[in-house]
N, C-alpha and C positions, 0 to 999 in steps of 0.2 A: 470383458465383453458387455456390450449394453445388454437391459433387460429386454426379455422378448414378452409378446402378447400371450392370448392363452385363444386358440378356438378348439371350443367344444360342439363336437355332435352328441345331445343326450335322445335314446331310445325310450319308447313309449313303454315306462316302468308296470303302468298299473292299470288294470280293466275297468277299476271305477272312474269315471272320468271325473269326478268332485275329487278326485285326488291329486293335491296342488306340491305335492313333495318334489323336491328338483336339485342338481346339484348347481344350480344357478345361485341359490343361497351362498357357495361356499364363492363362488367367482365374485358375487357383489362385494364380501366381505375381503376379500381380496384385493379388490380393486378400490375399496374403503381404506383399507389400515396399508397397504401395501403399495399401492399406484397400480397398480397389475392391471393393464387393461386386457378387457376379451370379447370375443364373441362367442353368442351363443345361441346354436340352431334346435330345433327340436326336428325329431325326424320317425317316422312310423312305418317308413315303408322303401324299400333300397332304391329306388329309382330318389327317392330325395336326398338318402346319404349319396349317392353318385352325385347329385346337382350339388348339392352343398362342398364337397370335398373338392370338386371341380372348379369351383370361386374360390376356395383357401388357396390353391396352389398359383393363384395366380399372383402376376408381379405385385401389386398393389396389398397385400396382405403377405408380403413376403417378410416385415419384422412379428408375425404372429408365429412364433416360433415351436409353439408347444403346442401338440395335437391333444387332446382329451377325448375319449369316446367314452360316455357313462353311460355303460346299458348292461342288460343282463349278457349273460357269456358262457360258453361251455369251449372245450380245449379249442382252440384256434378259431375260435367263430364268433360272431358277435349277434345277441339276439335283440333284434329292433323291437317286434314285439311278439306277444303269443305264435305270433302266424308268420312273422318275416324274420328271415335270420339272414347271415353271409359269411362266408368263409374269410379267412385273413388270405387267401390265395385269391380272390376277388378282389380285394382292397389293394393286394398288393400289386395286381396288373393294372389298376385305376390308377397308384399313385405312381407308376414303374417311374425313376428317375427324375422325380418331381420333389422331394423330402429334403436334398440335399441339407445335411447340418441339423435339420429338426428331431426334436424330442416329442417321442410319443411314447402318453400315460393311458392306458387300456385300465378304466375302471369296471372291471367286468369279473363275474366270479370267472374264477381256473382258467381265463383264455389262455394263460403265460404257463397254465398245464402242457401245451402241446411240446412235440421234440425241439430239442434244439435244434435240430439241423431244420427243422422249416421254419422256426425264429431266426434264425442267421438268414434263410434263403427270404426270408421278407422283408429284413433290411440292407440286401445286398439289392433287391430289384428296387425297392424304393430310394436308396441314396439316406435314408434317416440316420442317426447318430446314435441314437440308441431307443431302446422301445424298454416298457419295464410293466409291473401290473402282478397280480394276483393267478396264482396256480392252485389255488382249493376255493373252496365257497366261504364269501364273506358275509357278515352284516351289514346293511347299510347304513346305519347310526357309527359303528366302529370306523368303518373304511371311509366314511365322510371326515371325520375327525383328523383322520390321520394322511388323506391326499390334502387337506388345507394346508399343514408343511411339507408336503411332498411338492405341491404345484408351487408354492413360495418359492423354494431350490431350485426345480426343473426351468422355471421364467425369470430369476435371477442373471441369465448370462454367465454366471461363472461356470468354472471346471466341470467335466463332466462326475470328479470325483466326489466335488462338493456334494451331492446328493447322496453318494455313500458315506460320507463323515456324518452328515445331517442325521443320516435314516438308522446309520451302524451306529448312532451314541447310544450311550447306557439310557436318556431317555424314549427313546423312539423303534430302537431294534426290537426288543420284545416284540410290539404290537405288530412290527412289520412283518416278525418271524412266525407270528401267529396268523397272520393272515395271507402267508404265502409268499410274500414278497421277493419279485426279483429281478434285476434289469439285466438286460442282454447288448451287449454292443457291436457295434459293427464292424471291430476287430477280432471280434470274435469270443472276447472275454465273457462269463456272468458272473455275476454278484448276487448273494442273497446275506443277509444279516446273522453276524453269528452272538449268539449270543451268550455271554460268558455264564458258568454257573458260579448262584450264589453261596460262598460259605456260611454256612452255619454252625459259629460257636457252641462249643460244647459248653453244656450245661452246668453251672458249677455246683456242686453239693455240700453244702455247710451245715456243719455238724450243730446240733443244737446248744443251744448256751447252758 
């Protein structure tokens, strides 16, 4: 499969407005070492993630394959900023049958807390391929670190498993498994990272000389 784009909607993180921190960082750096190109909106209030998500679905951004939302999060919702929030049941009658084949990364604490049955029922109304993201509260220095080869895999065009081999290796499942991680697909399946325990050799005791 070719590589897809990346369009990101990121939510107005912080109250001090001198604060320039953004996960636009991790997209240039991407599209630096990687070719990954993307877009990226900034959005503070739902009437502009409605305008912006409304432009992604159209024909001409149809090889931007992989959706991003970086904003704060609580189970199935996504919070733009102190004062604006929206439900994933909002997004998902915005995007109803508009998704087909795309990957969406929900960089949000715990939105991928909510049931499964309303993760399934949000990628059966959207047509997406899988949707994946965080089920407990994360750091934002850890979870940046670790969506830069999350978003590499997801915009790669390969398998949809290749994100599981990537995420499940002995380097990368830890952090994923610590931070909640888990993708949900539109067959129905989920994956979360498992991660094996380490043995620890028993200590040997040598009798003195």
């Amino acid at each position: 499969m070719p590589q897809g784009g990346i369009f990101c909607v990121e939510g107005q993180w912080h109250r001090d407005l001198r604060d320039r921190s953004s996960v636009r960082s991790t997209l240039e750096l991407l599209e630096r070492h990687r070719g990954i190109r993307f877009i990226h909106k900034d959005v503070a209030a739902p009437d502009e993630l409605t305008y912006f998500l409304d432009r992604w679905t159209l024909k001409q951004y149809a090889d931007y394959t992989v959706g991003f939302f970086a904003m704060h999060g609580e189970p199935s919702r996504l919070c733009l900023t102190d004062w604006h929030s929206v439900e994933l049941d909002e997004i998902a009658d915005q995007l109803a049958g508009k998704c087909g084949g795309k990957r969406l990364y929900f960089g949000s604490c715990s939105v991928m807390q909510g049931s499964e049955a309303k993760l399934h029922a949000f990628l059966r109304a959207t047509g997406a391929a899988l949707m994946c993201g965080f089920s407990r509260q994360v750091d934002w220095v850890e979870s940046a670190a670790f969506e830069t080869v999350l978003l590499d895999v997801l915009a790669s065009g390969q398998r949809h498993n290749a994100t599981e081999l990537r995420i499940g290796s002995r380097q990368w499942a830890p952090l994923a498994a610590y931070l909640g991680f888990r993708i949900v697909y539109a067959n129905g399946r989920v994956w979360r990272p498992g991660v094996a325990k380490v043995r620890v050799p028993r200590q040997v005791m040598h009798s003195p000389s």
